[in-house]
N, C-alpha and C positions, 0 to 999 in steps of 0.2 A: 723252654727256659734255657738261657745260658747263661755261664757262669764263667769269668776273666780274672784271675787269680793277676794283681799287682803286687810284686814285693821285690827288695833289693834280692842280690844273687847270692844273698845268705840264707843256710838253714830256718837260722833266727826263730819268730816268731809267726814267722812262713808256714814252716813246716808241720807245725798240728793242722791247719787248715789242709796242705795237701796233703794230708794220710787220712782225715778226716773224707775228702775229695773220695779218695781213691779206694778207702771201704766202704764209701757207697756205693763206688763206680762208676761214679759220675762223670761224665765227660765235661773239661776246662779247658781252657787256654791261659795261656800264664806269659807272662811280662816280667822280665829279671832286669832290674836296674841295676847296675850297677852303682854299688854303692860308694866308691872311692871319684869316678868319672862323671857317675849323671844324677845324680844323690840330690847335691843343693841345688842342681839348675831345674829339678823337676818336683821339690817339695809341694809349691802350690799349687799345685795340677788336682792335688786329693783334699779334700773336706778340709779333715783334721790335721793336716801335715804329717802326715806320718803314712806309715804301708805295718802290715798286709792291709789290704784294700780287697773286697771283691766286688766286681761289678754284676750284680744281677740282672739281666735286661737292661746293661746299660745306666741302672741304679747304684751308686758305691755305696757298698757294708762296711766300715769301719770296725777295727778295736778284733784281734783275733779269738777272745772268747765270745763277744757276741757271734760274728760269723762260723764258729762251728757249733751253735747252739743256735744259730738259725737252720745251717744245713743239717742240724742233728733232727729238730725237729717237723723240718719240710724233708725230709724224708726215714722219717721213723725210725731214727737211729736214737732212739729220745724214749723217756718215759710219757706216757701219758696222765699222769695222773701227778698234780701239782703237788703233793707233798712230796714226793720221791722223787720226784724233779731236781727241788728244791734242795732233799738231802746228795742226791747225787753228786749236787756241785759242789756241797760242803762238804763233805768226806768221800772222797775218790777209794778209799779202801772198802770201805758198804758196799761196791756194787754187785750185783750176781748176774748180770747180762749186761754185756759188750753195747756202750752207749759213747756217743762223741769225745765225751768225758776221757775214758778209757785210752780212746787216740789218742788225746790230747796229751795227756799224762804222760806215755807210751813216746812219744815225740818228746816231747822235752826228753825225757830221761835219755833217751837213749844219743840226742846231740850231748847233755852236762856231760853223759860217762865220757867220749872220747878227751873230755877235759880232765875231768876228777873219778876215774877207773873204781873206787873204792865209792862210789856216790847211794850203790844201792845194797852196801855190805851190814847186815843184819836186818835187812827190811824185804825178808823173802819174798812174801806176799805180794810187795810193789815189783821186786822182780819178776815173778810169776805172770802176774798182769801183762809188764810189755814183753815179754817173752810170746805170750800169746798173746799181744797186737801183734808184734813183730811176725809171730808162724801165720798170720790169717794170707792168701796167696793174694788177693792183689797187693796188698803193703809188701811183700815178701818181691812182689813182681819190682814193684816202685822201688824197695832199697836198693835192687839188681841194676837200674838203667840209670835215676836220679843223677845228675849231673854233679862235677862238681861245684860246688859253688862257690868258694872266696879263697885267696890264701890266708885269709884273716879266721879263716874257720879251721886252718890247719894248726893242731894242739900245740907241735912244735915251734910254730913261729905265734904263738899267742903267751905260752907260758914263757 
């Protein structure tokens, strides 16, 4: 199976997919559009116009919670049993074992904070959680090399 990670050369919406990628340990290949240069001249290249995209075997995944809720559960980063599933996705604080979910949560939060510093101030527990995505070592590895990716993602020139 391979897996071709499309998305502009922002954090964005990108980045749960590859943290999600990368506590599996899955090996990808990824594609940074740049999204100021090649943005509108490559829109309809993907389904739904829009990115992240992943190609599975050459198959594009759409929509970045579907795709980490696919890799969650093609490779058992996922509950197996449909009611917990189900709550998983609807309250991210319920969980007690580390699921795609977790990443994802984990991802977001930690690009908002470089925005809004005070984003996770009296919600320990949400801290805690990506506290420990963030300590798991291949994510730990990924935050060390990750690129940078936009100056549009730099706090200071967005605020």
């Amino acid at each position: 199976m391979t897996y071709h990670l499309a998305y502009m050369n922002l954090r964005g919406r990108g980045e749960p997919v590859r943290w999600v990628l990368k506590a599996l340990d899955v090996s990808f290949t990824e594609e940074r559009i740049d999204v100021l240069t090649q943005w509108l001249s490559r829109k309809n290249e993907f389904e739904w116009g829009q990115t992240p995209v992943l190609m599975v075997d050459g198959v594009q995944l759409h929509q970045t919670t579907t795709i980490c809720r696919y890799l969650g559960e093609k490779h058992h980063l996922a509950s197996t049993d449909l009611w917990n599933a189900t709550r998983q996705q609807e309250v991210v604080e319920a969980f007690h074992d580390m699921t795609w979910v977790d990443v994802f949560l984990a991802a977001y939060l930690e690009s908002y904070s470089a925005y809004f510093p005070e984003i996770l101030e009296g919600v320990s527990k949400t801290q805690a959680l990506m506290e420990c995505v963030m300590a798991l070592p291949v994510i730990k590895a990924w935050l060390k090399i990750r690129p940078h990716w936009s100056s549009l993602e730099d706090p200071q020139n967005f605020l």
